[in-house]
C-alpha positions, 0 to 999 in steps of 0.5 A: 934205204930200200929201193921202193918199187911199188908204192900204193897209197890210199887205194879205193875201188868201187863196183858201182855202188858198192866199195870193194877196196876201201883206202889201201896202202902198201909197199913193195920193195926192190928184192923183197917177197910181199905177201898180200893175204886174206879170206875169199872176197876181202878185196885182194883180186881187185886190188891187184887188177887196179895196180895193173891198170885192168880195174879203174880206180876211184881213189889213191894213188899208185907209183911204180918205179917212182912214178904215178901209173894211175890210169895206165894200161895194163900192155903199158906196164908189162913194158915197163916190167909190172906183170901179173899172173892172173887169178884163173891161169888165163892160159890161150887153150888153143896154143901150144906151151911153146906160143903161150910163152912167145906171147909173154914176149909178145911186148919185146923186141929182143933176140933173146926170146928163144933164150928166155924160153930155155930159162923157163923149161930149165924151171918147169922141165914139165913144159919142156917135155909138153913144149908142143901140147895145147895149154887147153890140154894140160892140167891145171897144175901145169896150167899154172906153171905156164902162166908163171912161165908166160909172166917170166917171158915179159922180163919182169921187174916186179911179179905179182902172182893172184893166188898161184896155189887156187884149185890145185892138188897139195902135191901141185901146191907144194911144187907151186910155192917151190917155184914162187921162191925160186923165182924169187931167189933169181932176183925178181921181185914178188907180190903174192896174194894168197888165200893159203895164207901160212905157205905164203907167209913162210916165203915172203919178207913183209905181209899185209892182211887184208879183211872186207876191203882194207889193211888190216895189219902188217908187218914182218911175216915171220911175226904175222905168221905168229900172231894170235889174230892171224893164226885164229883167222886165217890158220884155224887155230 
């Protein structure tokens, strides 16, 4: 039987009046690629802060590891290995490539930090090369690659990833999405939201869709990724 790692149960999150996540359920599995997919404002940013404790909840219930985390911090549960990359990058524009990824160690205290570091230019040889430059300088494609490299310097148990591919290049996208699957193909564990919704599908296990606040289907993502209704309202055909 598979180990869950992340459960969500009934998930509710509300704007003031206004209720952007209605009642979502999911799962994530020890080893599994999960891909969390949807149009712009379905609700998946949002889910995704709640999860890690930046968004509160209203309703729902949230285990990770076996244990509720509702209403934990987001520091308390990069410690316990739930990190996220953030929609937008949120590189520290006036650090250097190598302090950004000392801050994703910011929560350990290790000595094998300097290690980590090598582990992720063996990764992203890119940041190698620029190990010295302001992350506020580089492009976005490569301020992308430092954020994920930043979230692997946390050690991660379960990584989840707010649409990695957003605002860059198809050359980049392609790049991005090698990266996600070679991550996952070192043994961490993934929850991919993905506006692109077809390279998302082709990389994950399982998919979940999400429309207007909800779940809407799920299910093994090969079959997802044929499915008439996905492919009409997500793949333009």
């Amino acid at each position: 039987m598979a180990n869950t790692l992340l459960k969500v149960s009934g998930l509710k999150v509300a704007y003031g009046g206004i209720q952007a996540v209605k009642g979502v359920s999911f799962e994530v599995n020890e080893g599994e690629l999960v891909s969390l997919i949807g149009a712009n404002g379905a609700g998946k940013t949002t889910t995704l802060k709640a999860v890690t404790g930046i968004q509160p909840v209203a309703a729902g219930e949230i285990e990770y590891l076996g244990k509720s985390i509702k209403g934990q911090g987001a520091w308390d549960l990069v410690k316990q290995g739930l990190v996220m990359v953030p929609e937008g990058r949120g590189v520290f524009s006036r650090m250097s490539i190598t302090e950004n990824l000392q801050m994703g160690a910011f929560v350990r205290n290790d000595r094998e930090i300097e290690v980590d570091i090598e582990k992720v230019f063996g990764i992203f040889p890119r940041l190698k090369e620029r190990r010295n430059q302001l992350a506020g300088t580089m492009s976005g494609g490569e301020q992308q690659m430092l954020a994920m490299g930043r979230a692997l310097m946390a050690r991660p148990k379960v990584l989840l990833m707010d649409e990695p591919s957003m605002g860059l290049s198809p050359i980049m996208v392609d790049k991005i999405f090698e990266v996600v699957n070679e991550i996952h193909g070192r043994g961490v564990t993934v929850l991919l939201v993905e506006q692109n919704a077809s390279r998302a599908l082709q990389l994950a296990t399982r998919g979940y869709v999400m429309d207007s606040g909800e779940v809407t289907m799920s299910g093994n993502a090969k079959t997802l990724l044929n499915d008439p209704k996905v492919r009409a309202a997500y793949l333009g055909e």
